[in-house]
C-alpha positions as CSV (number, residue, x, y, z in Angstrom):
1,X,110.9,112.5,149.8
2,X,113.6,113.4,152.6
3,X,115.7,110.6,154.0
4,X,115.7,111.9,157.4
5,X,111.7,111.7,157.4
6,X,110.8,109.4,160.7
7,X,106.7,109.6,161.5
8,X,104.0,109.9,159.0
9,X,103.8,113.8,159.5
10,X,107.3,114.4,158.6
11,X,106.5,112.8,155.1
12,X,103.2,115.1,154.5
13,X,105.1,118.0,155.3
14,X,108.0,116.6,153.0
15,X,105.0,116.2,150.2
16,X,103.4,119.5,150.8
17,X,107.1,121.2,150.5
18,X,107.8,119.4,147.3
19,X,104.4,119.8,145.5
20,X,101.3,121.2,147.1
21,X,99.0,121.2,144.1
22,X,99.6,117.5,143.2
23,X,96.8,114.9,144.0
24,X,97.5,112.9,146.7
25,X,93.9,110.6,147.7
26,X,91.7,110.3,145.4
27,X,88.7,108.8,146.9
28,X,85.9,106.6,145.1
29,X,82.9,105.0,147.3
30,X,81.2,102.7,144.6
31,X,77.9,101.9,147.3
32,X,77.3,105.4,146.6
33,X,79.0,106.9,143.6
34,X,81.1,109.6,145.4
35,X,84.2,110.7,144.0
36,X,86.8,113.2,146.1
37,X,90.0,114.9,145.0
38,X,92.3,116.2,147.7
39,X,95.6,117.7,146.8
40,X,98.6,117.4,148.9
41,X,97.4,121.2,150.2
42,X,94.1,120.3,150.8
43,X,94.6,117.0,152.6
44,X,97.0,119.0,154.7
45,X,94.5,121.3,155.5
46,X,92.3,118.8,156.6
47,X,95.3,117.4,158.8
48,X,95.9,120.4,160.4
49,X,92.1,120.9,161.2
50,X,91.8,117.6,162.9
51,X,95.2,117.8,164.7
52,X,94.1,121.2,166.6
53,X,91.1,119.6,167.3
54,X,92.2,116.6,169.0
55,X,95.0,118.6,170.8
56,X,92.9,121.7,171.7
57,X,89.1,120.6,172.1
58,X,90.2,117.0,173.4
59,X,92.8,117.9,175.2
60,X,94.7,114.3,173.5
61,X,98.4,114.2,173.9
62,X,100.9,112.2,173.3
63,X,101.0,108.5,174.3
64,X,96.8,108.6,174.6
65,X,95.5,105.5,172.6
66,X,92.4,106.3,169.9
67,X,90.5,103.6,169.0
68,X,89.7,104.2,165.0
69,X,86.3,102.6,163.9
70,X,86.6,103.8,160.7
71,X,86.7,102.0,157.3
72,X,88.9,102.8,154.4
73,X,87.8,106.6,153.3
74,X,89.5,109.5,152.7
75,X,88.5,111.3,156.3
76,X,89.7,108.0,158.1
77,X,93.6,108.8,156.3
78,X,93.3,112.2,157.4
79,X,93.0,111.1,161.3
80,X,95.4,108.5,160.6
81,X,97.8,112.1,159.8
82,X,96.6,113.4,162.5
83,X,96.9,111.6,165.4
84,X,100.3,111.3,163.3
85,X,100.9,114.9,163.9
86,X,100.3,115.1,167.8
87,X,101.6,111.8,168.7
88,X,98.5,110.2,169.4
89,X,98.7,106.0,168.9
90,X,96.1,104.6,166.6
91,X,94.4,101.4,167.1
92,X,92.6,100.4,163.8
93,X,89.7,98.8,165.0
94,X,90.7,98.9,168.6
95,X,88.3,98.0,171.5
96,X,86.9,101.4,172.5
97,X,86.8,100.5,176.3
98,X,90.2,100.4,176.6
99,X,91.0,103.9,174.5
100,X,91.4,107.3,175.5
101,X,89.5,108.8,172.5
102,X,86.7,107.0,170.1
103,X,86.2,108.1,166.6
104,X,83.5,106.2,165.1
105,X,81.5,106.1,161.9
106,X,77.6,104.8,161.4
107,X,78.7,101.4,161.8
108,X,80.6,101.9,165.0
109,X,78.4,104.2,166.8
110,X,77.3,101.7,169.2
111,X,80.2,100.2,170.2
112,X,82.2,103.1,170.5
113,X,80.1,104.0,173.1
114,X,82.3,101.8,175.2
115,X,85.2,104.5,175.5
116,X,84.5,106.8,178.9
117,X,86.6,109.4,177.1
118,X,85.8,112.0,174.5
119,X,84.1,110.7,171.3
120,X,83.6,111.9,167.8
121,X,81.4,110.8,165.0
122,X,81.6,110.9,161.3
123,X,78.7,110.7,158.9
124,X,81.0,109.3,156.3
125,X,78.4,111.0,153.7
126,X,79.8,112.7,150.5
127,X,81.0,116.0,151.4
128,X,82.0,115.5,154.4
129,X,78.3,116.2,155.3
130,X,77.1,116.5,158.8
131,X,74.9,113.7,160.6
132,X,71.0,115.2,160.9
133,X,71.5,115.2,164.8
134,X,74.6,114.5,166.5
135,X,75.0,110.6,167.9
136,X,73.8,110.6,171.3
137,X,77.5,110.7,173.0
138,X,79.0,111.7,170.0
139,X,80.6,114.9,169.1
140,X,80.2,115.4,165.0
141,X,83.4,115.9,163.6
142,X,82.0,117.9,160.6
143,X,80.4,120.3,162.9
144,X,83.7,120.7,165.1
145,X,86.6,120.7,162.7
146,X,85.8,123.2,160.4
147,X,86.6,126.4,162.9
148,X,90.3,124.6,163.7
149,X,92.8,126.3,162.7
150,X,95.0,125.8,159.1
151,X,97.9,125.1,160.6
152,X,99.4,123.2,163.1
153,X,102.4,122.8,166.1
154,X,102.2,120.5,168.6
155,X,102.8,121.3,172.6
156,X,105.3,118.7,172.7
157,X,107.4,117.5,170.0
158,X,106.2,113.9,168.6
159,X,108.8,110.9,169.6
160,X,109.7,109.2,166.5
161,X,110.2,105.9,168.4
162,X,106.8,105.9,170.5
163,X,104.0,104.1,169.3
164,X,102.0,105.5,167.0
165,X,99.6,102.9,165.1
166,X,98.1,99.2,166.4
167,X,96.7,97.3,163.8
168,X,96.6,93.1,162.9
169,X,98.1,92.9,166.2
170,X,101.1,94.8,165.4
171,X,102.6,97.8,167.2
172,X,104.4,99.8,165.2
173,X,106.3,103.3,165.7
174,X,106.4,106.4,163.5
175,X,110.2,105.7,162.4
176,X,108.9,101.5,162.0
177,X,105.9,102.6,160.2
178,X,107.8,104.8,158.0
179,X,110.5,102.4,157.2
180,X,108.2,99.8,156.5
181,X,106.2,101.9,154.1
182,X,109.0,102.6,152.2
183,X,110.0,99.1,152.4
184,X,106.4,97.9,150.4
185,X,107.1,101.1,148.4
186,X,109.6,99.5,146.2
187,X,108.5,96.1,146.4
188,X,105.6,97.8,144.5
189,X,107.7,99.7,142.4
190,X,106.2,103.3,143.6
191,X,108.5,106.1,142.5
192,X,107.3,109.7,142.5
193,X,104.3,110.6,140.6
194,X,102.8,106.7,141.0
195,X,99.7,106.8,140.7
196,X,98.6,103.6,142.9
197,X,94.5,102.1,143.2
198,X,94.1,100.5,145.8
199,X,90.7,98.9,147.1
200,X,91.8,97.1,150.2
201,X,90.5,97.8,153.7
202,X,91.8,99.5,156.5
203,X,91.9,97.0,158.4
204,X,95.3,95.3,157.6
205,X,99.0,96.4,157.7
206,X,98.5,96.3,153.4
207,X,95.8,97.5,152.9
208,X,96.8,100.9,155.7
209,X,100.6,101.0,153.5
210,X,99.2,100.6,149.9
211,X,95.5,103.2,150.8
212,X,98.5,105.9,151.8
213,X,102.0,105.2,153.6
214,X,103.8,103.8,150.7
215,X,102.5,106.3,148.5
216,X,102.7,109.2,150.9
217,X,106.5,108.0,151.8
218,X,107.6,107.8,147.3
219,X,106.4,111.2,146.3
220,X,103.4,109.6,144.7
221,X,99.4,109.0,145.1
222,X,96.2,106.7,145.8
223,X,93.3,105.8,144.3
224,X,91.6,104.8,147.3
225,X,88.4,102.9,146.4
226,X,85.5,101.8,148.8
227,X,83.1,98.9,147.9
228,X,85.2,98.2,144.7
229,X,83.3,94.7,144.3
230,X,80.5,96.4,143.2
231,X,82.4,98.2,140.4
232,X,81.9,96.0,136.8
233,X,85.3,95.1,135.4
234,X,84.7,97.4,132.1
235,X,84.1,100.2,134.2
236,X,87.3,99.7,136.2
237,X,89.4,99.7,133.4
238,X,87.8,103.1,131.9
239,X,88.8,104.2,135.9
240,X,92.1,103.1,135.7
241,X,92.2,105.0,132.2
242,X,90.9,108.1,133.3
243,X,93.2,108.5,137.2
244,X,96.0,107.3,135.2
245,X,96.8,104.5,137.7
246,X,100.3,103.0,136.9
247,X,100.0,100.3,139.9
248,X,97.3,98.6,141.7
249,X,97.2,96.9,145.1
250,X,93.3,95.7,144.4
């Protein structure tokens, strides 16, 4: 990856540069047997969606705060990128009231209902599918996103040193995220083409850094599992086997 990469959405566009067609999350959710693939291309794709939609339908901008009630799953990385790309701060788990923006999941809808500002739900079924009936108060995101545009450009170019992500507690920049990442990087022993499972939660600074900063900032990929307890031990060796996983942060 480049050395003078400094927010999250330097180092996707550094990725998608190097190798678009490489995996880069591959998601498993083991509640309900889904499995997605999504290439560097694809997953960018996805980025640039989300980003025009939270810059053009909800009007977000840099230095708005977005509460993220979202667990570890592939769509929940791709808004990470996102707000990434605009310079929208993330709070993992962050109380809604306090937010500018609310993205929620099934889990959350309720008490994302606390945000007075714009609000966006997410089935979190396989494929990306739609909920029946939008959330009262809820936009769905796989109704809105898929008319965004491919690509993206921000109104205003995205600080490196502003905040950009809240979690445990911890306020971190895009340059301090991306430092650290490649920090835990090597203390993992990623190098490009890694190929890293990880089945920690969201909701910590190692679980964020080893479900997609650290591999995201080596040139390398996740196995991002969901609900891995339920998973026999037999079974998660034939998965290790068959993604080719040469670390694990599980």
């Amino acid at each position: 990856m480049n050395a003078s990469d400094r927010t999250p959405a330097d180092l996707l566009r550094s990725a998608l540069a190097a190798d678009p067609a490489r995996p880069l999350v591959t998601f498993y959710d083991d509640a309900t047997g889904e499995r997605v693939e999504l290439s560097v291309a694809t997953f960018a794709n996805w980025v640039a969606k989300t980003a025009n939609l939270l810059q053009g339908e909800l009007s977000a901008a840099p230095g708005d705060r977005l509460a993220l009630l979202l667990p570890a799953h592939w769509q929940t990385a791709v808004w990470l990128l996102a707000c990434s790309s605009v310079g929208v701060t993330v709070e993992l788990g962050g109380d809604p009231a306090d937010a500018d923006l609310v993205v929620a999941g099934p889990e959350t809808l309720e008490a994302g209902l606390a945000c007075s500002g714009e609000r966006i739900a997410l089935s979190l079924a396989p494929l990306g599918r739609r909920f029946p009936a939008p959330p009262a108060g809820y936009a769905d995101y796989a109704v809105e996103v898929p008319s965004q545009g491919d690509r993206f450009a921000p109104f205003v170019p995205v600080d490196p040193e502003a905040p950009a992500l809240v979690v445990d507690g911890t306020e971190r920049s895009g340059a301090q995220l991306v430092e650290q990442a490649r920090v835990d990087a090597a203390e993992l022993g990623l190098a490009p083409g890694s190929r890293l499972l990880s089945g920690l939660g969201y909701d910590t600074w190692q679980g964020l850094s080893a479900g997609l900063y650290a591999p995201l900032a080596t040139g390398g990929s996740v196995v991002l599992c969901r609900n891995l307890d339920r998973l026999a031990p037999e079974a998660l060796e034939k998965r290790m086997e068959s993604e080719r996983v040469t670390h694990s942060a599980a």
